[in-house]
DRENMIVEX-84415 format. One line per field, with one value per atom (N, C-alpha, C): residue in one letter; residue number from 1; atom name; z, x, y. Coordinates in nm, 2 decimals. Layout:
! DRENMIVEX-84415
torlum (A;...)
nufi (NUM;...)
fiti (CA;...)
pz (Z;...)
px (X;...)
py (Y;...)
END
This chain:
! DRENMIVEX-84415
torlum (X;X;X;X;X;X;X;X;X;X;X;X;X;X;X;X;X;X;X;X;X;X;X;X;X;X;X;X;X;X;X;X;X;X;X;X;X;X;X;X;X;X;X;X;X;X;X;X;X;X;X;X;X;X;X;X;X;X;X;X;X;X;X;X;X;X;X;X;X;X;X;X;X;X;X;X;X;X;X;X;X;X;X;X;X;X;X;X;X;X;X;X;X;X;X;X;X;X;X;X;X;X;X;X;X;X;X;X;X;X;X;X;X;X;X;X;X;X;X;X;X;X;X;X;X;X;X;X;X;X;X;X;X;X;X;X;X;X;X;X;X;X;X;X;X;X;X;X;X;X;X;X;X;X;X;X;X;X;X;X;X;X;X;X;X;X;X;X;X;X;X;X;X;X;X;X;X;X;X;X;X;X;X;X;X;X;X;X;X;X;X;X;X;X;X;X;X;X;X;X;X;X;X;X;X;X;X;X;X;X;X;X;X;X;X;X;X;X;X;X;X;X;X;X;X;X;X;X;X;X;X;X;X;X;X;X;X;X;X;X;X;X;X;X;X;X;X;X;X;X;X;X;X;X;X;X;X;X;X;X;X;X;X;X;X;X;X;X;X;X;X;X;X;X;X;X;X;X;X;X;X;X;X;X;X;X;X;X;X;X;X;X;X;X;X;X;X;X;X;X;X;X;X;X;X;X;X;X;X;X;X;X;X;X;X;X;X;X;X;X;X;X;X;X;X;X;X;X;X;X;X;X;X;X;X;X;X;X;X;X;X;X;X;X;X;X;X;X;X;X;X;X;X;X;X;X;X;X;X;X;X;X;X;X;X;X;X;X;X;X;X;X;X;X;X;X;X;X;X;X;X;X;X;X;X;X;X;X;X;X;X;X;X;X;X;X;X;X;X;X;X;X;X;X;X;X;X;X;X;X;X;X;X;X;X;X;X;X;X;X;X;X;X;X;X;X;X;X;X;X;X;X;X;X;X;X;X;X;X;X;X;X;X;X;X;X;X;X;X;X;X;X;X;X;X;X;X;X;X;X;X;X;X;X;X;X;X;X;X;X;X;X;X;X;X;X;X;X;X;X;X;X;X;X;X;X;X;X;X;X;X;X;X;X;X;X;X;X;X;X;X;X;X;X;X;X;X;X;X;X;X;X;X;X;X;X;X;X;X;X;X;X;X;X;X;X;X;X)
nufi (1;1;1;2;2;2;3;3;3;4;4;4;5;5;5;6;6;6;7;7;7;8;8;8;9;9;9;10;10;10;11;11;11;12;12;12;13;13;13;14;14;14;15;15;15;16;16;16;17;17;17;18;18;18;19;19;19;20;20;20;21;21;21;22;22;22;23;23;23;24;24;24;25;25;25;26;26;26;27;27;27;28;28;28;29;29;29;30;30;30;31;31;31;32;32;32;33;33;33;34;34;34;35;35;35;36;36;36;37;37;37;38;38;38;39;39;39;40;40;40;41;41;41;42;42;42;43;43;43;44;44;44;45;45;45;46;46;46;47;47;47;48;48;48;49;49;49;50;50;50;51;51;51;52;52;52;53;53;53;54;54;54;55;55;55;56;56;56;57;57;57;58;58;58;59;59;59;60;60;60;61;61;61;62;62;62;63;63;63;64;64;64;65;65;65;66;66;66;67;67;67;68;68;68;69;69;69;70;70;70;71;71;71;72;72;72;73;73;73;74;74;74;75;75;75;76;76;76;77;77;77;78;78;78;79;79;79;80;80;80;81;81;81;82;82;82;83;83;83;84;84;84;85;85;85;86;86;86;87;87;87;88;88;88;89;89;89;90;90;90;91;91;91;92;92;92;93;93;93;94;94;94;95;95;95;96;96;96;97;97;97;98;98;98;99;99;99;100;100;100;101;101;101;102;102;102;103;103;103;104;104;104;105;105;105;106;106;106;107;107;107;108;108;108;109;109;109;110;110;110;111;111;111;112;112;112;113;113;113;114;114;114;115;115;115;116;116;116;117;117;117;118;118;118;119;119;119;120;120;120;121;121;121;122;122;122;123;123;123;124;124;124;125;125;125;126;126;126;127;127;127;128;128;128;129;129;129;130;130;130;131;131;131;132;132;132;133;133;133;134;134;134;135;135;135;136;136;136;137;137;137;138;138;138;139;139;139;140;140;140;141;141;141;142;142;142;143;143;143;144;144;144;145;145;145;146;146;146;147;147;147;148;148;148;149;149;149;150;150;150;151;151;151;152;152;152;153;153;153;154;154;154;155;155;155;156;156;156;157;157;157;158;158;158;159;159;159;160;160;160;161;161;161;162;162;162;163;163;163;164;164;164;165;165;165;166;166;166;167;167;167;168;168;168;169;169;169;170;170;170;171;171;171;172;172;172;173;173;173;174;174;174;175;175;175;176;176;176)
fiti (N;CA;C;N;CA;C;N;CA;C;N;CA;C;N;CA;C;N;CA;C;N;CA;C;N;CA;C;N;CA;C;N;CA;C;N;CA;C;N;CA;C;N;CA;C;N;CA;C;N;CA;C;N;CA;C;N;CA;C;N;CA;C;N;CA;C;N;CA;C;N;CA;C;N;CA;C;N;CA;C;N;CA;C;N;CA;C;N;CA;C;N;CA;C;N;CA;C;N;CA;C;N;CA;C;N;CA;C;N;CA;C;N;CA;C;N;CA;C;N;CA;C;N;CA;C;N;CA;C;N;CA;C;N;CA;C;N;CA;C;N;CA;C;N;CA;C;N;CA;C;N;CA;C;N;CA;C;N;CA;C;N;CA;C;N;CA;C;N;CA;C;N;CA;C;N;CA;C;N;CA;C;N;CA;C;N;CA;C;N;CA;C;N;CA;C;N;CA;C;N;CA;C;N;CA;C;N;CA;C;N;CA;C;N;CA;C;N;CA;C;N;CA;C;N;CA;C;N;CA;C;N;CA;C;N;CA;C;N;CA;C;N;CA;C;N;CA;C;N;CA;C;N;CA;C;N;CA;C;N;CA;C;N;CA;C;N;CA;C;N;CA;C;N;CA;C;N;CA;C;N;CA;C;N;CA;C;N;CA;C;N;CA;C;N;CA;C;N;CA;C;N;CA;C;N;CA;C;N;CA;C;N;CA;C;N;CA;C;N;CA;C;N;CA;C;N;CA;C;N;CA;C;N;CA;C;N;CA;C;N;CA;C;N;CA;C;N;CA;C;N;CA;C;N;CA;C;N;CA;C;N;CA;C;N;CA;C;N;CA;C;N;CA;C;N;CA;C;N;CA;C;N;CA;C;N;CA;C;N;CA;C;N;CA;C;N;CA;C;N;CA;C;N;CA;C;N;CA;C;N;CA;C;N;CA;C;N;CA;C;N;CA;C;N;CA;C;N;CA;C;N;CA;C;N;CA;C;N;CA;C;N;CA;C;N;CA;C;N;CA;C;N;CA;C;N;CA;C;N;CA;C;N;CA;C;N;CA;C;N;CA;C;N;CA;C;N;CA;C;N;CA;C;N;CA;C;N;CA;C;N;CA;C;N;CA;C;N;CA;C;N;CA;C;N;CA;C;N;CA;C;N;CA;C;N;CA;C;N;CA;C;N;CA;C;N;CA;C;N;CA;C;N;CA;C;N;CA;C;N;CA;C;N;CA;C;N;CA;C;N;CA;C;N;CA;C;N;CA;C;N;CA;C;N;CA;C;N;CA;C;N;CA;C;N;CA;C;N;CA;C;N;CA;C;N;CA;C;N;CA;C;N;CA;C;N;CA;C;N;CA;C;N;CA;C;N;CA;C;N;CA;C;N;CA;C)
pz (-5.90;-5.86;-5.82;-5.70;-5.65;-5.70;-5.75;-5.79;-5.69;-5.71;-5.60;-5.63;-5.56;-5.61;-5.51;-5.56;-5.46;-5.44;-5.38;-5.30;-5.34;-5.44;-5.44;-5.27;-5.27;-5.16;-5.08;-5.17;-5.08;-5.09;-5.11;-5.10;-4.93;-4.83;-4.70;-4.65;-4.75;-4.65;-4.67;-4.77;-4.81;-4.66;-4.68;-4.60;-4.49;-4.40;-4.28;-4.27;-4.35;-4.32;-4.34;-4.42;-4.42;-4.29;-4.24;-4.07;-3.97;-4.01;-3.90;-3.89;-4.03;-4.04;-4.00;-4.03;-3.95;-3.84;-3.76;-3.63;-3.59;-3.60;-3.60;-3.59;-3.72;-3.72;-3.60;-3.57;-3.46;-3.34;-3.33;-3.16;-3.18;-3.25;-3.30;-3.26;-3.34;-3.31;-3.21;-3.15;-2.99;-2.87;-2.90;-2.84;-2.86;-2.97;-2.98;-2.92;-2.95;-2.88;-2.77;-2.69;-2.51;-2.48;-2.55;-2.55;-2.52;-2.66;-2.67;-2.53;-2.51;-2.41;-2.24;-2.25;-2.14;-2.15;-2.20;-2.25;-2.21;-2.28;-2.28;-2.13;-2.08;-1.90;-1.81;-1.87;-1.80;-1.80;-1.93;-1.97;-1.93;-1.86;-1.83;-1.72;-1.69;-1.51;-1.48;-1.32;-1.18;-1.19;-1.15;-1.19;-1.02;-1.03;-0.93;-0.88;-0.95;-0.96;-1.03;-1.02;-1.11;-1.16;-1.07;-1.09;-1.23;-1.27;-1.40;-1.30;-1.40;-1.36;-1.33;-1.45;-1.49;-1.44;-1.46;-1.43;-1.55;-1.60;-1.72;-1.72;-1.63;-1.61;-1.64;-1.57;-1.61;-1.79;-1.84;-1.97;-2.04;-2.02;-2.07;-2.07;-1.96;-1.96;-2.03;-2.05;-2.17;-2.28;-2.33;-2.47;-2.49;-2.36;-2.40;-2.36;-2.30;-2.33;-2.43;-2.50;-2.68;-2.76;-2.72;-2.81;-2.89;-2.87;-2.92;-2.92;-2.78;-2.76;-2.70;-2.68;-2.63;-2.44;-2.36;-2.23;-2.17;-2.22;-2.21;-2.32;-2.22;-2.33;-2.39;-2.52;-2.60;-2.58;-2.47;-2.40;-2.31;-2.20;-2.05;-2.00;-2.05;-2.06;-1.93;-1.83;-1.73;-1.67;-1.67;-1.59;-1.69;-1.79;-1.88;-1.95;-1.98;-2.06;-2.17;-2.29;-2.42;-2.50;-2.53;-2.61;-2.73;-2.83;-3.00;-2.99;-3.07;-3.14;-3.21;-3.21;-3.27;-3.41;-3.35;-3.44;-3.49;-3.51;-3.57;-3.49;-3.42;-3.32;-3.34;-3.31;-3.35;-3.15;-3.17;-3.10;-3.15;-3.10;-3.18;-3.32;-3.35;-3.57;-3.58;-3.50;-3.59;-3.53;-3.66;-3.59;-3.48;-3.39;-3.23;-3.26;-3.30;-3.30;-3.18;-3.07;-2.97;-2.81;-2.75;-2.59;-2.49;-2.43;-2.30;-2.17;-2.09;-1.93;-1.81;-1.79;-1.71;-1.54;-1.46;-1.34;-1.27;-1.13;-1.05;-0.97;-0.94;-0.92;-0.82;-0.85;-0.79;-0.83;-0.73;-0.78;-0.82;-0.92;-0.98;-1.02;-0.99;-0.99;-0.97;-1.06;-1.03;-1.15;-1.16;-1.22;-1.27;-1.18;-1.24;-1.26;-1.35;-1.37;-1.44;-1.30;-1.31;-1.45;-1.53;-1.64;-1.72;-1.86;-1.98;-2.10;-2.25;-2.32;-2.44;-2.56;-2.70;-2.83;-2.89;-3.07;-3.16;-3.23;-3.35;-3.45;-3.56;-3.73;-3.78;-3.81;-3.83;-3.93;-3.89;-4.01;-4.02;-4.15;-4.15;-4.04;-3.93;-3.88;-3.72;-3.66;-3.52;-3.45;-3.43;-3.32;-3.27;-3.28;-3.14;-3.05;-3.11;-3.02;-2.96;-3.06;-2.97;-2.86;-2.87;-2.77;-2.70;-2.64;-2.57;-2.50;-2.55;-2.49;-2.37;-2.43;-2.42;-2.26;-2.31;-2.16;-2.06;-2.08;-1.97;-1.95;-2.00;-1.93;-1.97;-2.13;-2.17;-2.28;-2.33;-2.41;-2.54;-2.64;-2.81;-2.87;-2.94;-2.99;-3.18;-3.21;-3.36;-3.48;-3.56;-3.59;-3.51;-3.50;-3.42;-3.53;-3.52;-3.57;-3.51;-3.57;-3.49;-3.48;-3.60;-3.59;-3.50;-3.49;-3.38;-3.28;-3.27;-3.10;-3.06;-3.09;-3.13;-3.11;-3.16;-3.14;-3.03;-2.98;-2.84;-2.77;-2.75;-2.64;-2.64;-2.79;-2.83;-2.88;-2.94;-2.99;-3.16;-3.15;-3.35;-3.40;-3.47;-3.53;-3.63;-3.77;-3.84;-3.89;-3.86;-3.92;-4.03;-4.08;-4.23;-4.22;-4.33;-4.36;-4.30;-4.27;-4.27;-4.15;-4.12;-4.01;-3.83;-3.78;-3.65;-3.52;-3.46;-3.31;-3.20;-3.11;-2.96;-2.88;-2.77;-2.63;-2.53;-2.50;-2.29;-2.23;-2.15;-2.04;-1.89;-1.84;-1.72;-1.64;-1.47;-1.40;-1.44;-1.52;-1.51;-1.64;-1.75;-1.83;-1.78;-1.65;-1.61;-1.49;-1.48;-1.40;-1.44;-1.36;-1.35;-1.41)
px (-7.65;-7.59;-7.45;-7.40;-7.28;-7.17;-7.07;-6.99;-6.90;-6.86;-6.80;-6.71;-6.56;-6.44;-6.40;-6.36;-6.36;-6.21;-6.19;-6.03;-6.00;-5.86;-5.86;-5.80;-5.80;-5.80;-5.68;-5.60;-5.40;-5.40;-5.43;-5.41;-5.43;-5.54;-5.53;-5.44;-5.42;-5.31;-5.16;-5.13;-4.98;-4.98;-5.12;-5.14;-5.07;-5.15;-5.10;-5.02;-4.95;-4.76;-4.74;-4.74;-4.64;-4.67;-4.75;-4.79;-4.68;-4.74;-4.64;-4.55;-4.45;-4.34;-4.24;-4.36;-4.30;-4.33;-4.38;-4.39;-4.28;-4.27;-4.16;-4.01;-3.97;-3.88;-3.87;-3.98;-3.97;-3.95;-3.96;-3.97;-3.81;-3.75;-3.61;-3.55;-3.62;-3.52;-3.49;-3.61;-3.65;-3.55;-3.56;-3.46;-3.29;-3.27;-3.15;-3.11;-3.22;-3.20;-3.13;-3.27;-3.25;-3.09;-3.06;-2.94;-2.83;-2.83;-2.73;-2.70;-2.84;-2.84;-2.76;-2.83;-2.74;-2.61;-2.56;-2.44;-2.35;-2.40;-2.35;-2.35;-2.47;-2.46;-2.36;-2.30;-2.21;-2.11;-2.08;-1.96;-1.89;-1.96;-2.02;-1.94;-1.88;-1.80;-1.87;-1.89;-1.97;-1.91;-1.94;-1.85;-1.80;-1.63;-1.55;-1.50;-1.52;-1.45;-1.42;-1.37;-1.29;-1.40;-1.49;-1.61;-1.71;-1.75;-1.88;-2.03;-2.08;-2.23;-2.33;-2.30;-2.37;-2.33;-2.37;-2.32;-2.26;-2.18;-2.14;-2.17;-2.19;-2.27;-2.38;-2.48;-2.61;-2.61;-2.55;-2.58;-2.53;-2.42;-2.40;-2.52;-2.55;-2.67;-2.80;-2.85;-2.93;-2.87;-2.79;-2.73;-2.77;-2.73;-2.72;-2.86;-2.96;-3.09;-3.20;-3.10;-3.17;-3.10;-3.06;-2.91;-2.81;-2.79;-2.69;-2.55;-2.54;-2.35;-2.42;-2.32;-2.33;-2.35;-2.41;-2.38;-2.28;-2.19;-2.05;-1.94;-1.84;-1.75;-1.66;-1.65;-1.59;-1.39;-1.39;-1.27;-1.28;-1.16;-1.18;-1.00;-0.94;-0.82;-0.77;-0.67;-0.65;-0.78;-0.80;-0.94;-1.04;-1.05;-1.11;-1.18;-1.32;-1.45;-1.47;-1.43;-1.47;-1.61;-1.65;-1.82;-1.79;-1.79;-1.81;-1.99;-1.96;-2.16;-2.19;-2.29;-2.37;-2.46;-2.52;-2.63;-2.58;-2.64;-2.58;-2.64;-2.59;-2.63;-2.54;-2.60;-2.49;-2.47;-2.34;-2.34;-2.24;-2.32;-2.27;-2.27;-2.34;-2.37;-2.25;-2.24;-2.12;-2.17;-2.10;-2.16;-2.07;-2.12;-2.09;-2.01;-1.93;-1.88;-1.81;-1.78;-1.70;-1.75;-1.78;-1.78;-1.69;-1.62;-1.53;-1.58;-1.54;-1.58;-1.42;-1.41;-1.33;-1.34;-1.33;-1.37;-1.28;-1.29;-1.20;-1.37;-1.32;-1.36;-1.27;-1.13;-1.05;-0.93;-0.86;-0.72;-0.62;-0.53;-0.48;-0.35;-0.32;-0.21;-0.25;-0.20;-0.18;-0.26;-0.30;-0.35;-0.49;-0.63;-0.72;-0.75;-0.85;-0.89;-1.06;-1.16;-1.22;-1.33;-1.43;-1.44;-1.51;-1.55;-1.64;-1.53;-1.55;-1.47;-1.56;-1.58;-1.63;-1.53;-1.54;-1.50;-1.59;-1.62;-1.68;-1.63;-1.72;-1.63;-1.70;-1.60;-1.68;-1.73;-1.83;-1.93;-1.90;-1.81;-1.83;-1.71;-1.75;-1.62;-1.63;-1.53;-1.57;-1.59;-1.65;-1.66;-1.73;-1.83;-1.95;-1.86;-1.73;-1.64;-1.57;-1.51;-1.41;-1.45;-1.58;-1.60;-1.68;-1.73;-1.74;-1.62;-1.50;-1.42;-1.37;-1.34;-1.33;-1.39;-1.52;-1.61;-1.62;-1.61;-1.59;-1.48;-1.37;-1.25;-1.23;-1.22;-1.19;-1.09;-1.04;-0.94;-0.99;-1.00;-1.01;-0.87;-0.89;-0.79;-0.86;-0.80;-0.85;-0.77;-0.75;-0.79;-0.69;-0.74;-0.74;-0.70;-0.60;-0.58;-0.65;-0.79;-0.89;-0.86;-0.77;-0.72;-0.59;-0.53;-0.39;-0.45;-0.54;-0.63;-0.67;-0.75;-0.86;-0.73;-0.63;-0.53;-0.46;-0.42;-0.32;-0.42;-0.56;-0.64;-0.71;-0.61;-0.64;-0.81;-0.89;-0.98;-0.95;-1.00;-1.02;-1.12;-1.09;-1.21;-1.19;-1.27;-1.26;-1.30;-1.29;-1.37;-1.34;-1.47;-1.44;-1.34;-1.29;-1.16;-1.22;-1.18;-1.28;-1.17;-1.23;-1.19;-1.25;-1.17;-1.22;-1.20;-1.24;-1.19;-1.23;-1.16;-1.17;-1.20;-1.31;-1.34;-1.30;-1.22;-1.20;-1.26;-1.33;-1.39;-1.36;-1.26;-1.20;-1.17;-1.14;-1.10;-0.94;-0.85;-0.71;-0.70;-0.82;-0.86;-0.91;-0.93;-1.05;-0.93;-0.82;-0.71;-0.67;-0.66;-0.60;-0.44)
py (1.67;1.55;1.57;1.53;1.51;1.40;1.41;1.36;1.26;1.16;1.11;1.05;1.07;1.03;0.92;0.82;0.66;0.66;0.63;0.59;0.48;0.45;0.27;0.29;0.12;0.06;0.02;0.06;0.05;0.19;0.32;0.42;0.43;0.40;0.40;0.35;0.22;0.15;0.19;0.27;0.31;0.47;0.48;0.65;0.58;0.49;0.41;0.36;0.31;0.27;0.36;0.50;0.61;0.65;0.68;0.73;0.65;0.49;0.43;0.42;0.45;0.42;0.60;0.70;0.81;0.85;0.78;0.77;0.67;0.56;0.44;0.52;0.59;0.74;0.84;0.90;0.98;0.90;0.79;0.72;0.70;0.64;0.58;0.77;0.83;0.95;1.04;0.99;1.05;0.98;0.81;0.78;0.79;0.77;0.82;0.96;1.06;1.20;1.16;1.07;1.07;0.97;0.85;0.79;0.92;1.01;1.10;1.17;1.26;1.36;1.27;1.15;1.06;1.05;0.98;1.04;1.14;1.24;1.40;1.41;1.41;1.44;1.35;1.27;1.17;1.25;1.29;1.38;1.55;1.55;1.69;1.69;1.80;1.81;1.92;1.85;1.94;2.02;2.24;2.32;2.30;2.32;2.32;2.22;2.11;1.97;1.90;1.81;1.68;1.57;1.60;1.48;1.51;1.44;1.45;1.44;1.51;1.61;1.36;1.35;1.23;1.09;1.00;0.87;0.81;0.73;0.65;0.55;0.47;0.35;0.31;0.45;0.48;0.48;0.57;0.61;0.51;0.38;0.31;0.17;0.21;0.06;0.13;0.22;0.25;0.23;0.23;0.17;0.09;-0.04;-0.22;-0.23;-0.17;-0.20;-0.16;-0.07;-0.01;-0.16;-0.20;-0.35;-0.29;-0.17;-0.09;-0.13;-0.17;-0.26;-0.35;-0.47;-0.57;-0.54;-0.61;-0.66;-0.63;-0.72;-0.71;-0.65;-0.57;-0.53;-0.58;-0.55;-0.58;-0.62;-0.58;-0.59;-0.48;-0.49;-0.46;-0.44;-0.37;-0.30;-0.23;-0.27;-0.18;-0.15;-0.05;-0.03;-0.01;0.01;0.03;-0.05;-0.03;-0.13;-0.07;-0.10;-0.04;-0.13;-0.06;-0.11;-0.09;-0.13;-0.12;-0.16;0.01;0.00;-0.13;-0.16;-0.25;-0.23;-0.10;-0.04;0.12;0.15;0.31;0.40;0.48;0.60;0.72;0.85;0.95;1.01;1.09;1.16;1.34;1.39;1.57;1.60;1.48;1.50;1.42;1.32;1.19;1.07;0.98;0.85;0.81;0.78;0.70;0.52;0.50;0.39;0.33;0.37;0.30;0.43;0.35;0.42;0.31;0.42;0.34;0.38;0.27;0.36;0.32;0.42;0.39;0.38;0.26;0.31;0.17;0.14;0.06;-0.03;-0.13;-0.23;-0.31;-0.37;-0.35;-0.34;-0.31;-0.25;-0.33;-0.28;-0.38;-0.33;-0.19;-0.14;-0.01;0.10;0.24;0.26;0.41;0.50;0.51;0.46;0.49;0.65;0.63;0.80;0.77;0.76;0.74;0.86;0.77;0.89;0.76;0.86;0.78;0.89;0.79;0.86;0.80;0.82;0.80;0.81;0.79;0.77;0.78;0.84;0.91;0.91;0.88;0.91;1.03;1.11;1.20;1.25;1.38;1.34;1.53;1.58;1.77;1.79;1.88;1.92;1.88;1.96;1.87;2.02;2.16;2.24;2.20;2.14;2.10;2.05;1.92;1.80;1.97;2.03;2.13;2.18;2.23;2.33;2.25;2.13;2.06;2.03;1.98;1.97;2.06;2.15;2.32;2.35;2.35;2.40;2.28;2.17;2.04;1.99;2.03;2.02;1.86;1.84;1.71;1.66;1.59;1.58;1.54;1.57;1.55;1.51;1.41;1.39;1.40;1.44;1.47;1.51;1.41;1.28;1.19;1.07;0.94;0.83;0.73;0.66;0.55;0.54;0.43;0.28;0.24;0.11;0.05;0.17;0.12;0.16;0.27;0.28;0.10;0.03;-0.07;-0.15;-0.17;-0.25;-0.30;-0.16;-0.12;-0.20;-0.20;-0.24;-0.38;-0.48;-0.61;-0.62;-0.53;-0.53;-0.53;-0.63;-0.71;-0.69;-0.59;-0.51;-0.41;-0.47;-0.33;-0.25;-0.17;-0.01;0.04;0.11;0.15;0.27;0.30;0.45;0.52;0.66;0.77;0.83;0.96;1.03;1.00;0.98;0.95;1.06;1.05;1.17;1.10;1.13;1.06;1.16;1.13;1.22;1.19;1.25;1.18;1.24;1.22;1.32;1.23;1.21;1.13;1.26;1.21;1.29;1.36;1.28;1.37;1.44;1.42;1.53;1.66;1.68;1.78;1.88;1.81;1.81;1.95;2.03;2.18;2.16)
END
């Protein structure tokens, strides 16, 4: 005689939300991958120029269609549109809290420097930020006083303590 061992009946069903809910995980982490990687290619300078490999616009409107930042920025400084995250996203193993974009529309005095730039709290140390910088010809500032940054640019906002670093990756960062 064969013995038969019965399954209670939330055991399937705990099986199937553990499935869905790591599947749910992988999709979330797949897009954030692809968010990131967008990003990063904005950042990136064409070799032998001033210009970025990527678009910043592009990689910024995949954000606000994940609801990551708002539509609109959070303020719009000189030439510059800064986004405060919404949701939690990383970029280089830190969390992503602020992306700016810098670009002209119209002119309104002197010195664009067309470009995308990020703020990070960081999470361990920053060589991935260094040597990104490094090889794309960008400016790190590290550590960043995130609250008088956020200020200077009339953004009311507060961020928890922690360590912060800033990326520029604009055309007069990339400047010989």
């Amino acid at each position: 005689m064969q013995e038969i061992t019965l399954i209670p009946a939330c055991r399937p069903r705990r099986l199937l939300c553990a499935l869905l809910l790591a599947a749910s995980c992988a999709s979330v982490h797949a897009a954030d991958a692809g968010l990131e990687s967008g990003l990063t290619h904005a950042l990136q300078l064409k070799k032998g120029t001033t210009a970025r490999v990527g678009t910043s616009g592009k990689a910024i409107a995949a954000y606000m269609r994940e609801g990551l930042i708002s539509q609109r920025p959070q303020q719009r400084f000189d030439y510059t549109d800064y986004y405060l995250l919404k949701k939690p996203a990383s970029f280089m193993g830190h969390e992503l809290v602020l992306i700016e974009e810098e670009y002209i529309t119209q002119y309104i005095g002197c010195c664009v420097s067309p470009g995308a730039g990020v703020t990070v709290k960081v999470r361990g140390n920053t060589q991935k930020l260094q040597a990104f910088a490094s090889a794309q010809r960008c400016t790190l500032t590290d550590p960043v006083d995130v609250q008088h940054a956020l200020s200077e640019v009339a953004i009311k906002a507060r961020l928890p303590q922690g360590h912060y670093a800033s990326l520029s990756c604009r055309e007069r960062d990339a400047q010989p």
